[in-house]
Biopython code that builds the backbone (N, CA, C, O; Angstrom):
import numpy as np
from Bio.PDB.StructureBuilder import StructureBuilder

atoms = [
    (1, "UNK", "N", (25.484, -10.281, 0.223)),
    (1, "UNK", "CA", (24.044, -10.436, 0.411)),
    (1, "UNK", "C", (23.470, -11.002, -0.882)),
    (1, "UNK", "O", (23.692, -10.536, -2.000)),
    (2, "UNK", "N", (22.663, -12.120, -0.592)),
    (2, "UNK", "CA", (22.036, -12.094, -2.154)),
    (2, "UNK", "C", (20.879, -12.046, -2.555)),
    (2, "UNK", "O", (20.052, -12.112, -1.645)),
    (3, "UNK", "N", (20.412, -11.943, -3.722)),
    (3, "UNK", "CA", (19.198, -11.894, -4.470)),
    (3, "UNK", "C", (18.163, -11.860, -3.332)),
    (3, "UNK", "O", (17.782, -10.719, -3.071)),
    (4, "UNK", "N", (17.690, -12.716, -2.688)),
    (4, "UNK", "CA", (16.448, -12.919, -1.724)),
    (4, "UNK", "C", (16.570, -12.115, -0.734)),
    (4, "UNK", "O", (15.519, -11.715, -0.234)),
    (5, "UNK", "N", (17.939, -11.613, -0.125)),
    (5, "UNK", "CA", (17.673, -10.935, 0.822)),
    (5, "UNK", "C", (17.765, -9.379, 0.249)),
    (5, "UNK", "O", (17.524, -8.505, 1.081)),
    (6, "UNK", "N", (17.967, -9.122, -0.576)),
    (6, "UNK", "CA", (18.077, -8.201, -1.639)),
    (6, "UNK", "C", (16.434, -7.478, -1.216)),
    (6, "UNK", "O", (16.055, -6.697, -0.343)),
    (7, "UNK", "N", (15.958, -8.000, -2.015)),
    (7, "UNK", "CA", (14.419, -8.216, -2.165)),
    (7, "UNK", "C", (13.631, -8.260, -1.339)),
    (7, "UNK", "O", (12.672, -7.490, -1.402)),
    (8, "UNK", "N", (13.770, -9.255, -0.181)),
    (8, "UNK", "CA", (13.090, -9.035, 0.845)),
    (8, "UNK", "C", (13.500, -7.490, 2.337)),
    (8, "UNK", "O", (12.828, -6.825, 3.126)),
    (9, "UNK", "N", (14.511, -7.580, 2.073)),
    (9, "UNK", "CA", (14.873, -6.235, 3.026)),
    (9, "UNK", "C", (14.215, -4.756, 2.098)),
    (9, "UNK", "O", (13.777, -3.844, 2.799)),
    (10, "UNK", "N", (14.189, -4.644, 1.096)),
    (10, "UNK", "CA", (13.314, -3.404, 0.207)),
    (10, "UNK", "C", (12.038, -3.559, 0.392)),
    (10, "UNK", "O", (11.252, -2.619, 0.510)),
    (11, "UNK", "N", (11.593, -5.324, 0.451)),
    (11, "UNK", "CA", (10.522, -4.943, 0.481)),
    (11, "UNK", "C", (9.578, -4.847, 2.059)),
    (11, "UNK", "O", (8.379, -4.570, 2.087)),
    (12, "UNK", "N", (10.441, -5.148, 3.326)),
    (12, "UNK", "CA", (10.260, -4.607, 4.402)),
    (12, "UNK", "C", (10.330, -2.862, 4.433)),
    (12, "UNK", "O", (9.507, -2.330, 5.178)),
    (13, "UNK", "N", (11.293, -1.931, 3.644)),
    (13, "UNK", "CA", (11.276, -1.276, 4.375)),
    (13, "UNK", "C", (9.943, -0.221, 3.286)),
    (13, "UNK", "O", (9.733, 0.917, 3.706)),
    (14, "UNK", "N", (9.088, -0.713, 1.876)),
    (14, "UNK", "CA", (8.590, -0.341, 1.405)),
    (14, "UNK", "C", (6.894, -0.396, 1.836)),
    (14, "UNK", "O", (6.009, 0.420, 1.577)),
    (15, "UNK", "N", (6.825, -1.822, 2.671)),
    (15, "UNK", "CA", (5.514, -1.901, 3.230)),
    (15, "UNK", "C", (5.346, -2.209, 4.807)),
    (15, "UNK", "O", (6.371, -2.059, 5.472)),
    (16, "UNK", "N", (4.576, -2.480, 5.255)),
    (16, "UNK", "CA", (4.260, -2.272, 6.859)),
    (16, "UNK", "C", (4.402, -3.912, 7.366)),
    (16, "UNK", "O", (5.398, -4.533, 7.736)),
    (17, "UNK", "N", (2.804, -4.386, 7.201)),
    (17, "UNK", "CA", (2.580, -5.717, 7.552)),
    (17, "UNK", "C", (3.614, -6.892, 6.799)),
    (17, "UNK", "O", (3.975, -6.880, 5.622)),
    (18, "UNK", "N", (3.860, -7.595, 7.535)),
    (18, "UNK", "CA", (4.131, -9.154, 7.104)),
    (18, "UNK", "C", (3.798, -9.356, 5.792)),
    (18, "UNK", "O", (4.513, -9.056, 4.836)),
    (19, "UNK", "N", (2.680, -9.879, 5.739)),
    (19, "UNK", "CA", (1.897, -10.274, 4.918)),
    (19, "UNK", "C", (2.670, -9.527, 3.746)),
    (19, "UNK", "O", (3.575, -9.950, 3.026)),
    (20, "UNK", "N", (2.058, -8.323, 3.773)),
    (20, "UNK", "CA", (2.663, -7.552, 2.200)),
    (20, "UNK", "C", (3.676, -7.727, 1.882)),
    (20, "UNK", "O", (3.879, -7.987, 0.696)),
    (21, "UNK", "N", (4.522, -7.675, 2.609)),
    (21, "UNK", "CA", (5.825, -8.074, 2.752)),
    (21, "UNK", "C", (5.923, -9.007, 1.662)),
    (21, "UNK", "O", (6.061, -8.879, 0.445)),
    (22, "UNK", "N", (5.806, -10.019, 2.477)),
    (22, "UNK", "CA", (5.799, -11.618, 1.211)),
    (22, "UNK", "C", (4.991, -11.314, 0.255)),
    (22, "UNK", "O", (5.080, -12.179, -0.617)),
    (23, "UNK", "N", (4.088, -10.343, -0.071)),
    (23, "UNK", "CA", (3.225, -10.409, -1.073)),
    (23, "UNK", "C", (4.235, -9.693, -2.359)),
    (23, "UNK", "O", (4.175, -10.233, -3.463)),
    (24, "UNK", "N", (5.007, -8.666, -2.204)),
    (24, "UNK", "CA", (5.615, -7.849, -2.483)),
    (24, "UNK", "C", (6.819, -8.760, -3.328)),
    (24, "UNK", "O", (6.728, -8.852, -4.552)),
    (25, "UNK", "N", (7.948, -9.422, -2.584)),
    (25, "UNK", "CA", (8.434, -10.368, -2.563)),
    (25, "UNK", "C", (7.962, -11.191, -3.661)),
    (25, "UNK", "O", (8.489, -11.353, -4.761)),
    (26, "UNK", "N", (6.722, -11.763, -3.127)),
    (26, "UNK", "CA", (6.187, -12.784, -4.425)),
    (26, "UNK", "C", (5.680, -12.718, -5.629)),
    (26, "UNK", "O", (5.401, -13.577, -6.466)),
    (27, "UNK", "N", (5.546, -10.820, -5.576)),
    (27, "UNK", "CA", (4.991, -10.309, -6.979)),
    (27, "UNK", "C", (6.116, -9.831, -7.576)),
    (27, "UNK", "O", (6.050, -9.641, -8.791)),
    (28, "UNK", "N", (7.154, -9.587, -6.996)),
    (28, "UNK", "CA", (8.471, -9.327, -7.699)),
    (28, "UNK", "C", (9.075, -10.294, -8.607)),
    (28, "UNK", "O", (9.254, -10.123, -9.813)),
    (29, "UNK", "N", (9.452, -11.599, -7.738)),
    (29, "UNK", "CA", (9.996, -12.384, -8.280)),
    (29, "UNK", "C", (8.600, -13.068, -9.861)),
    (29, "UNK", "O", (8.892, -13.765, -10.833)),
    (30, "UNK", "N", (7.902, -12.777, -9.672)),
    (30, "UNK", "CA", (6.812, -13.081, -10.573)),
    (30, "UNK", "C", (6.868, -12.544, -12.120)),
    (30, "UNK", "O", (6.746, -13.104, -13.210)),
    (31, "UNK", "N", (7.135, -11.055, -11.659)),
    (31, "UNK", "CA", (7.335, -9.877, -12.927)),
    (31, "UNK", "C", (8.796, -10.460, -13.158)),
    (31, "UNK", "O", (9.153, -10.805, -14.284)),
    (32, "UNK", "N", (9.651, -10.558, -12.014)),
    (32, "UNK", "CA", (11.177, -11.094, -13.310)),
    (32, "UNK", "C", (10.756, -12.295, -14.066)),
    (32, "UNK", "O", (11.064, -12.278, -15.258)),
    (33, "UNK", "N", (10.292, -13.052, -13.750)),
    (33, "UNK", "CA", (10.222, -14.478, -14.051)),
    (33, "UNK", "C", (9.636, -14.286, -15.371)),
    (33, "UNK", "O", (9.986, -14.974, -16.330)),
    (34, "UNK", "N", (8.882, -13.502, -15.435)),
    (34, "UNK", "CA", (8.052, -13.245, -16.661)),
    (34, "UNK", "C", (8.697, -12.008, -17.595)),
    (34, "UNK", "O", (8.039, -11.732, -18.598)),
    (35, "UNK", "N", (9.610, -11.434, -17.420)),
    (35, "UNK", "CA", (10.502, -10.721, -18.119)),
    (35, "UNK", "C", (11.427, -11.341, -18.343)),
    (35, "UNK", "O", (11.815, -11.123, -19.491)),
    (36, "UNK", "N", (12.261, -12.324, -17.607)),
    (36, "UNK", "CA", (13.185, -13.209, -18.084)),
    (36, "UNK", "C", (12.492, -14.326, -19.300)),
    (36, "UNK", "O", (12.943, -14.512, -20.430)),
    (37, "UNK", "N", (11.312, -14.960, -18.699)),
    (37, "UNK", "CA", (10.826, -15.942, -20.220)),
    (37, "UNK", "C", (10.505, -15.027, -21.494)),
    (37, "UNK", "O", (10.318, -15.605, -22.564)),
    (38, "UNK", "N", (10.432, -13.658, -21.440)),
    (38, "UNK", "CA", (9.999, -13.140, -22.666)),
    (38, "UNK", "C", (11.397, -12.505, -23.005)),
    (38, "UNK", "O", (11.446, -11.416, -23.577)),
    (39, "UNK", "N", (12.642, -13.258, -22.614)),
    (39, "UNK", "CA", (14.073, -13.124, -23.341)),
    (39, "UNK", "C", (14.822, -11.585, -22.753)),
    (39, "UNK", "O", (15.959, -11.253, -23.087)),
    (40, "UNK", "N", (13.936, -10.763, -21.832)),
    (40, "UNK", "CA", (14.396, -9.270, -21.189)),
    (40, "UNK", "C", (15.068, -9.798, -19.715)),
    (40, "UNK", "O", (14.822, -9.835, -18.510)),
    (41, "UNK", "N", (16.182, -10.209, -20.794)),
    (41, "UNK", "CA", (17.358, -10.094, -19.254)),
    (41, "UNK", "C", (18.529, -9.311, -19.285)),
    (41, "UNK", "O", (19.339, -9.209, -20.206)),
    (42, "UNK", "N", (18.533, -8.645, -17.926)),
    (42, "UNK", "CA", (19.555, -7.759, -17.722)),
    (42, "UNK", "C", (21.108, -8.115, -17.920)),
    (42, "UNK", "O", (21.470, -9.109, -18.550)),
    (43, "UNK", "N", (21.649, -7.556, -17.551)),
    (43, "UNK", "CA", (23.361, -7.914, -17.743)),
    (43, "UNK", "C", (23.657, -8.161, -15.823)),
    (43, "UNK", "O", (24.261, -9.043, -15.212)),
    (44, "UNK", "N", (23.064, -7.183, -15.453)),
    (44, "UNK", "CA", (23.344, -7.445, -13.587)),
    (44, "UNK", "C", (21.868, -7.777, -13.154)),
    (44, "UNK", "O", (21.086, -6.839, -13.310)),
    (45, "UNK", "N", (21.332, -8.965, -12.628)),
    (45, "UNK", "CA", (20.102, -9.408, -12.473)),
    (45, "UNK", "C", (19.816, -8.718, -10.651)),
    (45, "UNK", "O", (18.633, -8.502, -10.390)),
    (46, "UNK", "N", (20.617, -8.482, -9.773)),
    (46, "UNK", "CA", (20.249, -7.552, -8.861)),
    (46, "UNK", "C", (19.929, -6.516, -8.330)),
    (46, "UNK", "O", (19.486, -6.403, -7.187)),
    (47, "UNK", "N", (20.170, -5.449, -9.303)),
    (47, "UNK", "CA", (19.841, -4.570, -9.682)),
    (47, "UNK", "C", (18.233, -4.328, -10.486)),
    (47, "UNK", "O", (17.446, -3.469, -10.090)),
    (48, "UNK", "N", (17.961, -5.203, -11.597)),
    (48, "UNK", "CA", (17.134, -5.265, -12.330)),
    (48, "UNK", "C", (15.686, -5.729, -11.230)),
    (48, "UNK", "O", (14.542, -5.308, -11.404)),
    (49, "UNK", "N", (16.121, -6.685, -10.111)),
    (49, "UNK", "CA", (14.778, -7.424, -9.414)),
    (49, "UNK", "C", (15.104, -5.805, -8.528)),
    (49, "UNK", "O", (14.403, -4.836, -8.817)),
    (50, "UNK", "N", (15.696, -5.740, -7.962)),
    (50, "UNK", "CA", (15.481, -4.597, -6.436)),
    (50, "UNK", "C", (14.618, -2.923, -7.598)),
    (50, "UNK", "O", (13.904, -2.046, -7.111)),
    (51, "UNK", "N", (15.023, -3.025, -9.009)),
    (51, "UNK", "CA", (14.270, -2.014, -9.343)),
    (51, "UNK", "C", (12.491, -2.654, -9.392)),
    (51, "UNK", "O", (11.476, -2.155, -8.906)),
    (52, "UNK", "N", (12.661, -3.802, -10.107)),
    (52, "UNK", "CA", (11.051, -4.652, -10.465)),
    (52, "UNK", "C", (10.566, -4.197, -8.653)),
    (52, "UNK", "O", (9.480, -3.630, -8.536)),
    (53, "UNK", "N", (11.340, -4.452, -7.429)),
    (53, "UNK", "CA", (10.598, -4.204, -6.529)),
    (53, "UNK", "C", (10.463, -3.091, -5.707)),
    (53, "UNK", "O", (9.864, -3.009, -4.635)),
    (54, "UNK", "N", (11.164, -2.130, -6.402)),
    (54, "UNK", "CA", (10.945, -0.756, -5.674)),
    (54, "UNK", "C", (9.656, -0.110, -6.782)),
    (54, "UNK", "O", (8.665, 0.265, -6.155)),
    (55, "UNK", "N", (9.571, 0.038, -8.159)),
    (55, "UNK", "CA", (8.033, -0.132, -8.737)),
    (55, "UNK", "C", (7.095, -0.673, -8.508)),
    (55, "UNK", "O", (6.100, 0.039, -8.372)),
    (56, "UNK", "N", (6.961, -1.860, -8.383)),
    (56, "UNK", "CA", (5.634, -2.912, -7.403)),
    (56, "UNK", "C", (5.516, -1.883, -6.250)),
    (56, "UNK", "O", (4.416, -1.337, -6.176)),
    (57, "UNK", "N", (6.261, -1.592, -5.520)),
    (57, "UNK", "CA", (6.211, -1.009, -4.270)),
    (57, "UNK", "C", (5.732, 0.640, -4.341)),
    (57, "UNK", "O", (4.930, 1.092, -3.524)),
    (58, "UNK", "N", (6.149, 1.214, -5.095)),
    (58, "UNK", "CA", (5.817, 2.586, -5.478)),
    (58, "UNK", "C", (4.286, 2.658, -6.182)),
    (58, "UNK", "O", (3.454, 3.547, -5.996)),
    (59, "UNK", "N", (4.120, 1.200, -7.242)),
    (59, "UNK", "CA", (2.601, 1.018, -7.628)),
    (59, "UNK", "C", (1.852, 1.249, -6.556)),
    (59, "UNK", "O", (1.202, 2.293, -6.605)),
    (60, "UNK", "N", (1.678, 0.195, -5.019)),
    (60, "UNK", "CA", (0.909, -0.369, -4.251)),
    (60, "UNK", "C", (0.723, 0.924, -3.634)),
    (60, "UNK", "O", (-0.441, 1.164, -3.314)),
    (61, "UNK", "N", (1.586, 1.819, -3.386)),
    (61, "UNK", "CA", (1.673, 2.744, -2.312)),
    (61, "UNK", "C", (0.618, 3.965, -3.120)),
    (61, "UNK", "O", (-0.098, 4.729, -2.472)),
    (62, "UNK", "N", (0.692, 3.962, -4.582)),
    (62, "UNK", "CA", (0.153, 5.332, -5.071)),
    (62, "UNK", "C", (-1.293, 4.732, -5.433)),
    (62, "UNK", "O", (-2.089, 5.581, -5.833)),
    (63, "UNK", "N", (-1.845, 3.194, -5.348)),
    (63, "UNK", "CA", (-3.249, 2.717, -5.581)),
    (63, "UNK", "C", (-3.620, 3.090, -4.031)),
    (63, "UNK", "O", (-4.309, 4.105, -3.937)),
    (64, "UNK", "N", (-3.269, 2.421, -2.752)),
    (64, "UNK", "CA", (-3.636, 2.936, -1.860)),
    (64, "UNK", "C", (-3.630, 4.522, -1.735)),
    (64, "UNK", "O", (-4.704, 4.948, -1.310)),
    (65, "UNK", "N", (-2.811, 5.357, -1.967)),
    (65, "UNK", "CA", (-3.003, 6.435, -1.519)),
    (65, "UNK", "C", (-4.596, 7.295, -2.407)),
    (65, "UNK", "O", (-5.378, 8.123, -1.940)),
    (66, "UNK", "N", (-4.563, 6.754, -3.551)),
    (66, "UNK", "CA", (-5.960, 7.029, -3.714)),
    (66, "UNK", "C", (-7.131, 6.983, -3.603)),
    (66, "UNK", "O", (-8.029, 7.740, -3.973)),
    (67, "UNK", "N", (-7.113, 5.772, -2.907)),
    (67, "UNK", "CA", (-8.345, 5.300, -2.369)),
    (67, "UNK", "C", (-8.889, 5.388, -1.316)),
    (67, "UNK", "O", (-8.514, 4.803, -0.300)),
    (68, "UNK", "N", (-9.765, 6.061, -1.392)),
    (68, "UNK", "CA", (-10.822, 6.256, 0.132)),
    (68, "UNK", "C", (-10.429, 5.652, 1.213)),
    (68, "UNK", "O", (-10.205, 4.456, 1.030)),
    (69, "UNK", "N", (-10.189, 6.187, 2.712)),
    (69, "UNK", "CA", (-10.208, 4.974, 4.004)),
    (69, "UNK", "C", (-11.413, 4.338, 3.915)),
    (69, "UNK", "O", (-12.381, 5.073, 3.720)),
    (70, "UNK", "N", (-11.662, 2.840, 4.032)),
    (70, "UNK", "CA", (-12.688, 2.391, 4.607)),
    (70, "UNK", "C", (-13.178, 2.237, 5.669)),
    (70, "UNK", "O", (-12.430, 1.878, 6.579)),
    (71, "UNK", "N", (-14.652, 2.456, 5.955)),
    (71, "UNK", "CA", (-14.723, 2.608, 7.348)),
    (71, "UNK", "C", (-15.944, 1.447, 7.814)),
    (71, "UNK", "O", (-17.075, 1.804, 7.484)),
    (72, "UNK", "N", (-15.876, 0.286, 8.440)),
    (72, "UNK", "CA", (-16.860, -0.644, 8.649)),
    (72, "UNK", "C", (-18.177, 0.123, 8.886)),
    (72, "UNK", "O", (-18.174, 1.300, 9.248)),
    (73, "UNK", "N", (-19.493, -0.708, 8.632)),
    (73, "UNK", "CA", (-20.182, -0.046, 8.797)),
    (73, "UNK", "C", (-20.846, -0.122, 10.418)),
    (73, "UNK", "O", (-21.532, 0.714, 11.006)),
    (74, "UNK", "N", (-20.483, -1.107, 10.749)),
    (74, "UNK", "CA", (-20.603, -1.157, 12.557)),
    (74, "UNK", "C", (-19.476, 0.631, 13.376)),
    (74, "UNK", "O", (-19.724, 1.436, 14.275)),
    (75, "UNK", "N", (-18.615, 0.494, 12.647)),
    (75, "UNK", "CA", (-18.294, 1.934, 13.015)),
    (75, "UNK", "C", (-19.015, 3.046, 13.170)),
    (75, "UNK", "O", (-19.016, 3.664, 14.234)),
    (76, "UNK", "N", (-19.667, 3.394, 12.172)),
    (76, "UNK", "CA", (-20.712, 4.337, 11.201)),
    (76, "UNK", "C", (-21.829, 4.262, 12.400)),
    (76, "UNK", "O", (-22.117, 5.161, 13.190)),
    (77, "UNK", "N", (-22.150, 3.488, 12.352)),
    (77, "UNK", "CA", (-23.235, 3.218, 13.670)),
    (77, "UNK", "C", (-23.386, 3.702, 15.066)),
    (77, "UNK", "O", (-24.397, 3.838, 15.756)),
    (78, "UNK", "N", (-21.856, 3.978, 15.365)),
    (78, "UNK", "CA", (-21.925, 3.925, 16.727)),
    (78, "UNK", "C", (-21.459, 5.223, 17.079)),
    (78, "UNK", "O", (-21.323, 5.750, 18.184)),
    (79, "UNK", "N", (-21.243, 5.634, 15.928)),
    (79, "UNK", "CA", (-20.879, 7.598, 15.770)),
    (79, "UNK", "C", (-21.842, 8.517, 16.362)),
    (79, "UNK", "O", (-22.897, 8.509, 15.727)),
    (80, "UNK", "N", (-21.842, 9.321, 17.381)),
    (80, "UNK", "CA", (-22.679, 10.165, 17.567)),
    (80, "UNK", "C", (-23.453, 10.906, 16.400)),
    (80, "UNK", "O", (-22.861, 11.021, 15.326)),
    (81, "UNK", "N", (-24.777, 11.433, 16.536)),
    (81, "UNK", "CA", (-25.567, 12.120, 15.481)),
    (81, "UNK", "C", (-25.145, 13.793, 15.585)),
    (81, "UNK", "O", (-25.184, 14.627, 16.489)),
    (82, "UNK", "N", (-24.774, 13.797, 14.325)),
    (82, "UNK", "CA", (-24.410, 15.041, 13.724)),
    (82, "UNK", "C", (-24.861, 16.149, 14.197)),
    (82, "UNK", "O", (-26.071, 16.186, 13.973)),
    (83, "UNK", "N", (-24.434, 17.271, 14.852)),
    (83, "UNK", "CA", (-25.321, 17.942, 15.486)),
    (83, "UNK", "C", (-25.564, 19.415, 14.226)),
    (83, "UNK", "O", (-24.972, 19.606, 13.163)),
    (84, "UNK", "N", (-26.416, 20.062, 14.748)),
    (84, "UNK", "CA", (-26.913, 21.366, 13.795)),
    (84, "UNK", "C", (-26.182, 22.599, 14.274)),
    (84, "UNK", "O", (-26.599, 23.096, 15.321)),
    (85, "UNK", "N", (-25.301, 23.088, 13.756)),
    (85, "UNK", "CA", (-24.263, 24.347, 14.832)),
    (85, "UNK", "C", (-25.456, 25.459, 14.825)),
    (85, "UNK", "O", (-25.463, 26.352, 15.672)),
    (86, "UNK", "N", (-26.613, 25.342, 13.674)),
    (86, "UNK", "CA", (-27.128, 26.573, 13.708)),
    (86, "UNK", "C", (-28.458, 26.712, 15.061)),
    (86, "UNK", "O", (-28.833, 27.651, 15.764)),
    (87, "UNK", "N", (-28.877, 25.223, 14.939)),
    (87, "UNK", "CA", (-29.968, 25.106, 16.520)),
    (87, "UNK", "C", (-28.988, 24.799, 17.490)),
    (87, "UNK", "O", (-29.545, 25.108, 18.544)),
    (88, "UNK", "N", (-27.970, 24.417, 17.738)),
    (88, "UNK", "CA", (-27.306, 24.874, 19.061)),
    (88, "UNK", "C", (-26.938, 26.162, 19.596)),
    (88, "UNK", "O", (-26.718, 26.338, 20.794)),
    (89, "UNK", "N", (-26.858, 27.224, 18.564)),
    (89, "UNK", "CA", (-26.390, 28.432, 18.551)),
    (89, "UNK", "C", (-28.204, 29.549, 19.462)),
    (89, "UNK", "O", (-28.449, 30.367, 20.348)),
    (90, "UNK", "N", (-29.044, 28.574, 18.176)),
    (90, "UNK", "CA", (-30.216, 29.253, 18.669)),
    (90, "UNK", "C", (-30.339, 29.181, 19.861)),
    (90, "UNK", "O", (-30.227, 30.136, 20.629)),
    (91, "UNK", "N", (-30.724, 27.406, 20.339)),
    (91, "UNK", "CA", (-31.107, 26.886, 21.138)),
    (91, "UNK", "C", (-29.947, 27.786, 22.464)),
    (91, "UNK", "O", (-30.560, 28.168, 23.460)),
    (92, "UNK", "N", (-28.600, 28.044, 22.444)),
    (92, "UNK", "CA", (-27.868, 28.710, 23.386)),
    (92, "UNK", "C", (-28.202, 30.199, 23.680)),
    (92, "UNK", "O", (-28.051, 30.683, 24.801)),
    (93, "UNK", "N", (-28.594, 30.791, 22.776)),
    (93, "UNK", "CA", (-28.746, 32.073, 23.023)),
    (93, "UNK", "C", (-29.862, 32.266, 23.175)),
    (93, "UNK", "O", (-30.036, 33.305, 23.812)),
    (94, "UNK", "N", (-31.106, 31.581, 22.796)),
    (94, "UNK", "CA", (-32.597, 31.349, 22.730)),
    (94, "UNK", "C", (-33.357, 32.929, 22.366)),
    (94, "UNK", "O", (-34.011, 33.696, 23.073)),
    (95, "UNK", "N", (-32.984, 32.977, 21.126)),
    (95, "UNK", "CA", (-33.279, 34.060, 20.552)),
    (95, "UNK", "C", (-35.125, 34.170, 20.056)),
    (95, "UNK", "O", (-35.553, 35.174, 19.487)),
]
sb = StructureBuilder()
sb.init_structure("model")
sb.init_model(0)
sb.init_chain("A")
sb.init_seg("    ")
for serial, (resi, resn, name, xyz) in enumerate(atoms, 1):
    if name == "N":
        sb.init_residue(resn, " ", resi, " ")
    sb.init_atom(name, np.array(xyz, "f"), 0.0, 1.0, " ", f" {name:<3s}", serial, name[0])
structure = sb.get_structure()
């Protein structure tokens, strides 16, 4: 197997969509490229990219996991209004 499919099969099984996929992929090979011109090259270079892309991948996963779901605001809208448990309670027992 080599290098590319290396890389791209980790980075299928690290993200969901397509897209990331190749994004993943393309930010990998990016960080070697740029560790190799600043003279940091490994002795086994397959090893060294499948780690560069299991970190990218472990980054992406722990920025998303911190961050709020977003929720459109056409969603928000169409949500029923919050009800009051304490005037339904009244309003049920009609105290």
């Amino acid at each position: 197997m080599g290098c590319m499919d290396l890389v791209y099969n980790l980075a299928r099984r690290l993200v969901r969509s397509p897209e990331d996929v190749q994004d993943l992929v393309q930010e990998t090979y990016l960080a070697a490229f740029r560790a190799w011109s600043e003279r940091r090259r490994p002795r086994k270079v397959e090893p060294w990219i499948a780690t560069i892309c299991l970190n990218l991948g472990r980054s992406a996963w722990r920025r998303r996991s911190r961050r709020p779901t977003e929720v459109p605001l056409e969603d928000l809208m169409q949500l029923p209004a919050a009800s009051d448990p304490e005037a339904d309670a009244l309003a049920a027992n009609r105290f």
